[in-house]
Backbone bond lengths (Angstrom), bond angles and torsions (degrees), N, CA, C in turn:
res aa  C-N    CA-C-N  psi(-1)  N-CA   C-N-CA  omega(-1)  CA-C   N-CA-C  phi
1 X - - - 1.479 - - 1.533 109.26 -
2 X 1.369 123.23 137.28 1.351 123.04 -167.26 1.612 103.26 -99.77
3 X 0.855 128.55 164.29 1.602 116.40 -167.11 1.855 105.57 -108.18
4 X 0.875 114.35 155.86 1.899 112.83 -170.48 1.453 114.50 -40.69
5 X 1.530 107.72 -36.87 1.315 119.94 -156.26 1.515 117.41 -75.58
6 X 1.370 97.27 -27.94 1.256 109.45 170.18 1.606 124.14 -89.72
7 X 1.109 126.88 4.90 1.678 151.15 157.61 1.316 117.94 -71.70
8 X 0.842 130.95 138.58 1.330 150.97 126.61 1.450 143.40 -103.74
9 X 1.213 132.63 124.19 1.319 129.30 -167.11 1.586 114.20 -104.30
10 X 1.042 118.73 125.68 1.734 143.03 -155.90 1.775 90.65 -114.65
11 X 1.029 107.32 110.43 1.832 122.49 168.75 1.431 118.37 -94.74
12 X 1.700 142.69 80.90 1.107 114.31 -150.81 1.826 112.99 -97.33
13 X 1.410 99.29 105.12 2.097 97.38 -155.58 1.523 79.65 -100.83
14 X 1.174 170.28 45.25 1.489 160.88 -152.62 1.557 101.68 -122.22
15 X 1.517 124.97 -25.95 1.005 115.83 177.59 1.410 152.19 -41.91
16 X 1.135 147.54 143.04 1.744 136.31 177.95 1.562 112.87 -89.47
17 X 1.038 123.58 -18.05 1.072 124.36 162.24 1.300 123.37 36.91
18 X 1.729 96.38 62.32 1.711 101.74 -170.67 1.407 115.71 -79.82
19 X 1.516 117.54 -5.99 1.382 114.87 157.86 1.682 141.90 -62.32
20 X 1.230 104.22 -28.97 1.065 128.08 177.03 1.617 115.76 -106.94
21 X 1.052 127.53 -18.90 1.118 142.51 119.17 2.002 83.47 116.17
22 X 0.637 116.80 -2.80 1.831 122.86 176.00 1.757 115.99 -123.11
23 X 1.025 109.82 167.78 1.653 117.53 -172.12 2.006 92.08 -80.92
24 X 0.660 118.86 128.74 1.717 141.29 -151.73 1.623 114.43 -89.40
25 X 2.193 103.93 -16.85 0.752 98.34 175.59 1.933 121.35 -96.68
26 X 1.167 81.43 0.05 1.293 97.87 -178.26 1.949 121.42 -100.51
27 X 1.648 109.50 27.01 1.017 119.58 178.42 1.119 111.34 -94.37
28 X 1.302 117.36 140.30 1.513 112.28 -169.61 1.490 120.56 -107.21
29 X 1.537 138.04 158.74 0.983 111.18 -149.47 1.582 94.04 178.44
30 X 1.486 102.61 66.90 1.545 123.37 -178.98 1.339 112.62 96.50
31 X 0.935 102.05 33.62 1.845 135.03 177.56 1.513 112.65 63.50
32 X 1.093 115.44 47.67 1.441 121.61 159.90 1.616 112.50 -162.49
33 X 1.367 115.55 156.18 1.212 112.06 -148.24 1.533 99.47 -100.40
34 X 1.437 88.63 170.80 1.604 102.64 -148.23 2.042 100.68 -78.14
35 X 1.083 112.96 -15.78 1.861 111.15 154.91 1.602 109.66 -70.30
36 X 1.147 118.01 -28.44 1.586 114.93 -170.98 1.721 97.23 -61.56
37 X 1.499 122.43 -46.04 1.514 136.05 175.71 1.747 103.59 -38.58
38 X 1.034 99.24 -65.42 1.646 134.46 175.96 1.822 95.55 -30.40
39 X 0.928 106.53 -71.55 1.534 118.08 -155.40 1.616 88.21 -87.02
40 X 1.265 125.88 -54.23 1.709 97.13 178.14 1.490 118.37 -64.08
41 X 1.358 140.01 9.89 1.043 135.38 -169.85 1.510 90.93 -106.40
42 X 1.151 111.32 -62.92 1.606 107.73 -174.54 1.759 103.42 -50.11
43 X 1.483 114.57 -79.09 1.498 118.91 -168.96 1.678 121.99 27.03
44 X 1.897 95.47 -81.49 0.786 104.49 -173.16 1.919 136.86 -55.43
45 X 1.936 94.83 -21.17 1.500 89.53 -169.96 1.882 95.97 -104.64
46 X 1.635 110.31 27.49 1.654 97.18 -161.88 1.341 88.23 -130.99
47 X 2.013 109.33 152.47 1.891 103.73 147.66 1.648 120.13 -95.55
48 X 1.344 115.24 21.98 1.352 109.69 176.97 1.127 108.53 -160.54
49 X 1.317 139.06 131.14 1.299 114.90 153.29 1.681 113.40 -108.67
50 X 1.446 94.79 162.74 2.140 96.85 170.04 1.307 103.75 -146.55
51 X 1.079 88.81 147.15 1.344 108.90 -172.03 1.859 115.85 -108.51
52 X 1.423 86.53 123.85 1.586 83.94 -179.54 1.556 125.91 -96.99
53 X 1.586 106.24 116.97 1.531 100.55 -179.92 1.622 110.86 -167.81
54 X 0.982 125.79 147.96 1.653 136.03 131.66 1.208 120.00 -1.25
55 X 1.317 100.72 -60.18 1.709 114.90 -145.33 1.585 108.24 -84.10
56 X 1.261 118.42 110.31 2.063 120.44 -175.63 1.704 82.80 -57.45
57 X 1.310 155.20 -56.89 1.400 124.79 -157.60 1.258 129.34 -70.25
58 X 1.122 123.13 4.07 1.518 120.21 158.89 1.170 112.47 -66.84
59 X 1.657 126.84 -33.86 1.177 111.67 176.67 1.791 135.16 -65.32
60 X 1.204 98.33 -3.91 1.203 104.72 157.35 1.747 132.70 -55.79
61 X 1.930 93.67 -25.49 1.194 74.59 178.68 1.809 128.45 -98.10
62 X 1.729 104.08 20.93 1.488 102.77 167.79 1.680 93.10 117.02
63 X 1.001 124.86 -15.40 1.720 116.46 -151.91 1.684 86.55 -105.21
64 X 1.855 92.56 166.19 1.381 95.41 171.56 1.828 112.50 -78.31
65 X 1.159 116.89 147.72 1.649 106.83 168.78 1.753 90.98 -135.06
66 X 1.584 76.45 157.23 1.930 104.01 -166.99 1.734 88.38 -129.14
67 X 1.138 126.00 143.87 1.375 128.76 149.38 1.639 113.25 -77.26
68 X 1.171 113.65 170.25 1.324 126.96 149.74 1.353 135.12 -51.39
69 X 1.308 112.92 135.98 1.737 99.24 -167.20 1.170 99.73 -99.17
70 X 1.203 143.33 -33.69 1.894 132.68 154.70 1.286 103.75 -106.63
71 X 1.550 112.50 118.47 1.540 128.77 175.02 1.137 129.70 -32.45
72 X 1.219 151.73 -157.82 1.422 145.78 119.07 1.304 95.67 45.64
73 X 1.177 146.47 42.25 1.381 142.41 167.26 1.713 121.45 -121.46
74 X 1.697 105.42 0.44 1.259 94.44 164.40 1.304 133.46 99.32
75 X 1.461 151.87 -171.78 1.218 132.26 -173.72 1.308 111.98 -69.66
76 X 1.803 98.62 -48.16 1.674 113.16 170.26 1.530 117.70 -20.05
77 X 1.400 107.15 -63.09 1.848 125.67 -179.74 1.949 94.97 -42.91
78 X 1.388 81.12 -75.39 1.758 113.13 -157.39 1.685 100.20 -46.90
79 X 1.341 138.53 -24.19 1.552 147.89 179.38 1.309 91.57 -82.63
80 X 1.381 139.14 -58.84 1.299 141.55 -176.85 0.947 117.82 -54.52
81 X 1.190 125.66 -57.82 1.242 148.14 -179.15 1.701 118.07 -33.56
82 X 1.797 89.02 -52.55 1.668 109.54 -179.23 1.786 102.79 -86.47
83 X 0.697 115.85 -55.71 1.586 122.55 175.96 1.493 110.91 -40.43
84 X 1.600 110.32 -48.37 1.380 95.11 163.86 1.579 129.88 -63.28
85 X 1.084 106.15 -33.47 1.578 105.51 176.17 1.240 116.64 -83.73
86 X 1.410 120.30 -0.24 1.236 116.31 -173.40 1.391 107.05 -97.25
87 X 2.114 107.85 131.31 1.602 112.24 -175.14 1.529 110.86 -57.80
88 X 1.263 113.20 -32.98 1.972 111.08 -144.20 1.643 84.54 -102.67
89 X 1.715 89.54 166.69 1.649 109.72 -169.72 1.737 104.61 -66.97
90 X 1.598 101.56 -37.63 1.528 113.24 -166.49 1.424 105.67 -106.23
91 X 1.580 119.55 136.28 1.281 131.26 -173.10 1.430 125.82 -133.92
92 X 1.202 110.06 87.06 1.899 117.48 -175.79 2.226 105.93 -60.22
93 X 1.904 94.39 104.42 1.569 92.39 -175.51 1.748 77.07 -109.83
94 X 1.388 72.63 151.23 1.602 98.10 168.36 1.948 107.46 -160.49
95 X 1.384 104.75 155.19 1.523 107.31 -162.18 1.937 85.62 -83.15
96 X 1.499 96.81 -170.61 1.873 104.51 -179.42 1.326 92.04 -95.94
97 X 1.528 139.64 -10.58 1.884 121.23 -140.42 1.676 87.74 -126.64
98 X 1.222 117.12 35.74 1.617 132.16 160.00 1.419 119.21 -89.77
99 X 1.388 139.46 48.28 1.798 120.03 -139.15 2.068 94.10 -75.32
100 X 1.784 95.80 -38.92 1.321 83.12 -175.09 1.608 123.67 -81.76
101 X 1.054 111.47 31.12 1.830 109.00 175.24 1.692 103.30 -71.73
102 X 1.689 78.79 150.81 1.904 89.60 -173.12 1.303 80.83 -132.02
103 X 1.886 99.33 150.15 1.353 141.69 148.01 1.717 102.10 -9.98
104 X 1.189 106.33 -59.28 1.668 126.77 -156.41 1.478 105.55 -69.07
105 X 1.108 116.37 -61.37 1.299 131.17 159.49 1.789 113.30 -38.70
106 X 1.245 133.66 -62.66 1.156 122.06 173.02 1.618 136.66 -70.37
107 X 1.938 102.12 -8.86 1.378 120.53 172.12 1.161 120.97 -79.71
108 X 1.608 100.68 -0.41 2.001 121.67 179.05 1.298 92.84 -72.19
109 X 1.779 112.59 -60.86 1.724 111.85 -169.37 1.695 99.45 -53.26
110 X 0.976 125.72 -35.53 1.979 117.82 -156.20 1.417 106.79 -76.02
111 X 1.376 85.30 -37.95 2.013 87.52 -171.99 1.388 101.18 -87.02
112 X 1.691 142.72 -6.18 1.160 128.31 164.74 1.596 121.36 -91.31
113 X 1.281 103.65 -2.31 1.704 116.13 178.11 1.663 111.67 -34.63
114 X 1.481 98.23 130.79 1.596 90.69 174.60 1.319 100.69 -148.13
115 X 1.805 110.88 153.49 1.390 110.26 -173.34 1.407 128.50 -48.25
116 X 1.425 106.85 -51.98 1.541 126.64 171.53 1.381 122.46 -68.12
117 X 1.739 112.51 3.83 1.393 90.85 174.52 1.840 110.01 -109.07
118 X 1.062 108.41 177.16 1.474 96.32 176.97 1.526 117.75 -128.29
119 X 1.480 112.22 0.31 1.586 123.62 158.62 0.981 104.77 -155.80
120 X 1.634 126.86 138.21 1.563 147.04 156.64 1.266 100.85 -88.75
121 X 1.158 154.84 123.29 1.240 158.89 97.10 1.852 141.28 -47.33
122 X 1.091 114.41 149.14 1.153 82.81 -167.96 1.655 113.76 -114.70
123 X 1.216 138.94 159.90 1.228 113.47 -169.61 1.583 112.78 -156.96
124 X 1.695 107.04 124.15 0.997 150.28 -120.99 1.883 105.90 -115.58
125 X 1.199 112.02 123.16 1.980 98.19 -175.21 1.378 105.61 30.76
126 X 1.288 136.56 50.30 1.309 135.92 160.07 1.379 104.35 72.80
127 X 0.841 126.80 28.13 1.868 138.63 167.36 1.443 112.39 -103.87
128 X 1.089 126.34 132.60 1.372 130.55 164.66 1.800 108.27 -98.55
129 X 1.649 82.56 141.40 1.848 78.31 -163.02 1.638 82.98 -127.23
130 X 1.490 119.16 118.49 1.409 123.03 173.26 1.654 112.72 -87.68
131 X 1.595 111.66 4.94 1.422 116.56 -157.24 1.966 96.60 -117.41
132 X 1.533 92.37 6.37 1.621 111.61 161.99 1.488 111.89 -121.86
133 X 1.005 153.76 32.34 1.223 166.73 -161.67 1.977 114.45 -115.35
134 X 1.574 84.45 162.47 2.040 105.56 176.55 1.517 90.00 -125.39
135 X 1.670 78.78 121.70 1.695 91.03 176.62 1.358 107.05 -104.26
136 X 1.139 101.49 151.08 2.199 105.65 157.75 1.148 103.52 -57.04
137 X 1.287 133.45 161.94 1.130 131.70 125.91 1.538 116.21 -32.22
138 X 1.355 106.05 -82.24 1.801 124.03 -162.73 1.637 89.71 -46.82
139 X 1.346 164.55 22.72 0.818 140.99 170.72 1.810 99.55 -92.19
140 X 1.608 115.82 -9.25 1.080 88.50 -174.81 1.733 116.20 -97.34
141 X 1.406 111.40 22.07 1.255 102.56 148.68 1.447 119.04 -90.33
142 X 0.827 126.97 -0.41 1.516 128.54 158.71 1.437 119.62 -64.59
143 X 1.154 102.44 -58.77 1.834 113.68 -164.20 2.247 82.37 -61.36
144 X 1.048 97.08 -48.37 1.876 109.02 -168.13 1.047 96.94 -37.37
145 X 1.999 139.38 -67.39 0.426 113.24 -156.78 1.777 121.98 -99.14
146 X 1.095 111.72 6.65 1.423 108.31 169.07 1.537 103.56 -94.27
147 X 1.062 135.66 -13.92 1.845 132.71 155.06 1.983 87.07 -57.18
148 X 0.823 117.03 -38.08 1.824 88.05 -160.01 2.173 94.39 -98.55
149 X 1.123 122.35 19.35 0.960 129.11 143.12 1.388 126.15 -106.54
150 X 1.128 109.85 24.74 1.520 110.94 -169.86 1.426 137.98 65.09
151 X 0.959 108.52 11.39 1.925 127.29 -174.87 1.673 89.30 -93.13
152 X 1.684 94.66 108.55 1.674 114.52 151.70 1.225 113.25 -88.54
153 X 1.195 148.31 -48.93 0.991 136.05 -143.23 1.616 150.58 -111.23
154 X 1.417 105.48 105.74 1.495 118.23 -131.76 1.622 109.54 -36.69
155 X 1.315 120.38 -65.65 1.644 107.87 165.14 1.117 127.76 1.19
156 X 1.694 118.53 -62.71 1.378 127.80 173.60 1.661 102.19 -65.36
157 X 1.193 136.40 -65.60 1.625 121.41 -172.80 1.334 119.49 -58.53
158 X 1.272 126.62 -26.05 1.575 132.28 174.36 1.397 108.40 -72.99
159 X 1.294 135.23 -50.87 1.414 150.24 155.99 1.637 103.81 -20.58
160 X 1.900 114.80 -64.95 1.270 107.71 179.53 1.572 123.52 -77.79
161 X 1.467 99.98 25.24 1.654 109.43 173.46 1.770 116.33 -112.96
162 X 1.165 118.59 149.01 1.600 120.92 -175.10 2.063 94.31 -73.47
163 X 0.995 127.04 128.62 1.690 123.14 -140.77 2.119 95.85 -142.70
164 X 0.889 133.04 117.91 1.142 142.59 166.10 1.519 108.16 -116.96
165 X 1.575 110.25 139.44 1.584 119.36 -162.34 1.340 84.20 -131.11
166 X 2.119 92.06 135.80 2.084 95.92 171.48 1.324 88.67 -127.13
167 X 1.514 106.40 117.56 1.448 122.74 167.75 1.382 99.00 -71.25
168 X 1.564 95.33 136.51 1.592 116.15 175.39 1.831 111.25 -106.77
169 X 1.090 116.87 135.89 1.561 122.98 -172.47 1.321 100.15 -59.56
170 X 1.314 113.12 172.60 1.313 125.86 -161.60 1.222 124.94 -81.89
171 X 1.737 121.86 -1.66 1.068 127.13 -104.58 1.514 56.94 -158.45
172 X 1.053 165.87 7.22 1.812 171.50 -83.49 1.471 106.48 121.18
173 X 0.449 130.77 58.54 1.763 138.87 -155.10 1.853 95.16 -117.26
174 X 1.456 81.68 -80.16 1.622 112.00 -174.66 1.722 124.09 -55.12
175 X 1.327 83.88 -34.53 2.170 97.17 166.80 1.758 115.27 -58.94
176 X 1.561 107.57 -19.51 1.505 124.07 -164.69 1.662 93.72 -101.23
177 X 0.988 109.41 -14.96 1.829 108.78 -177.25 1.579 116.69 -54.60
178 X 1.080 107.02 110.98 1.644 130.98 164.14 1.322 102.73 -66.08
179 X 2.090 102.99 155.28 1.383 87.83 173.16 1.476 97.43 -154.90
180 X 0.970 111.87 103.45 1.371 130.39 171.17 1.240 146.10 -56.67
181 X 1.646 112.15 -57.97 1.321 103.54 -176.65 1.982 93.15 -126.20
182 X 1.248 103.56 173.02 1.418 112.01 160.32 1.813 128.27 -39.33
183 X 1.181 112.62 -42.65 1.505 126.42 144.20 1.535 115.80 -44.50
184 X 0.797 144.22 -21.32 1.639 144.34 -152.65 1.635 77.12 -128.13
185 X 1.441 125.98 -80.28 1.145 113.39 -157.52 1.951 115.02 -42.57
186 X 1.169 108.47 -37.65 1.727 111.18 -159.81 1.474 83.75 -71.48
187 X 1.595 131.06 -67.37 1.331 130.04 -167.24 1.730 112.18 -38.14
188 X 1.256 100.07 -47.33 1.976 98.14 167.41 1.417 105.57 -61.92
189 X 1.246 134.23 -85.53 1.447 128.71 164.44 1.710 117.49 1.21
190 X 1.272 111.71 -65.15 1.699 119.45 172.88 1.726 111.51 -52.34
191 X 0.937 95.32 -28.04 1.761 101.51 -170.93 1.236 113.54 -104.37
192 X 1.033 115.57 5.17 1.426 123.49 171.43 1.255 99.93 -125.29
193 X 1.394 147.52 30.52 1.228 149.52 177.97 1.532 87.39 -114.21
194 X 1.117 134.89 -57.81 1.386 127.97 -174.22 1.513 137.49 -73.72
């Protein structure tokens, strides 16, 4: 188990999110927005969090935020981005459009930390989700340098990392739920009505 101090928590809200047609972290979803989820989930296992984005209104909510160091470039950028600014070796990233992520769920990545690996991810109905993951630090000379060869796309930068996957029971499924479009949002909404 790695101890808080050595954590950092990486929020990645930078997105355009032309599906949903609004910034994703700012969807609301039992009257608080769907980064607020984000940041109480991390809290407890981190000493910092930052938030990665564009957007000056996140800073409202108290945290440090870093932009992207090449724009329009994607998670790839947006992992780098935070990793560089981030002090500690170990880094809890998670995207903003997670509302139901739990504490529990991300204390899987901490307590499976291992020297030799360089991302835990966690992975979900047979999905690997790198946008639930403990990063190295040093991975972000990796992602760096295939961003300055033109490689977006996270698959390919996680691939060139040493990568351990913690399948979560089935029964955890729904805590891993992305949410994409306006369709996705109401169906969470419905299910949280009951």
């Amino acid at each position: 188990m790695i101890d808080r101090k050595d954590i950092t928590g990486i929020i990645l809200a930078g997105g355009k999110s032309s599906r949903m047609g609004t910034d994703k972290g700012f969807l609301v979803l039992n009257e608080r927005p769907f980064i607020q989820y984000s940041i109480d989930a991390l809290k407890p296992l981190v000493s910092e969090i930052i938030i990665v984005s564009d957007h000056p209104d996140y800073d409202a909510l108290g945290y440090k935020r870093v932009t992207d160091t090449l724009k329009d470039a994607g998670p790839v950028s947006g992992i780098c981005s935070g990793l560089e600014a981030s002090k500690t070796d170990y880094n809890l990233v998670l995207s903003c459009d997670i509302p139901l992520i739990k504490t529990e769920i991300l204390e899987k990545l901490t307590t499976n930390a291992e020297h030799d690996t360089d991302i835990i991810q966690i992975e979900s109905n047979g999905k690997t989700m790198p946008l639930i993951a403990l990063y190295k630090k040093q991975c972000s000379r990796i992602f760096s340098n295939l961003l300055k060869k033109d490689e977006r796309r996270l698959r390919i930068a996680v691939s060139q990392c040493r990568v351990k996957n913690i399948s979560l029971d089935y029964t955890d499924y729904k805590t891993t739920m992305n949410v994409n479009t306006k369709e996705e949002l109401k169906q969470l909404e419905d299910a949280h009505k009951d």
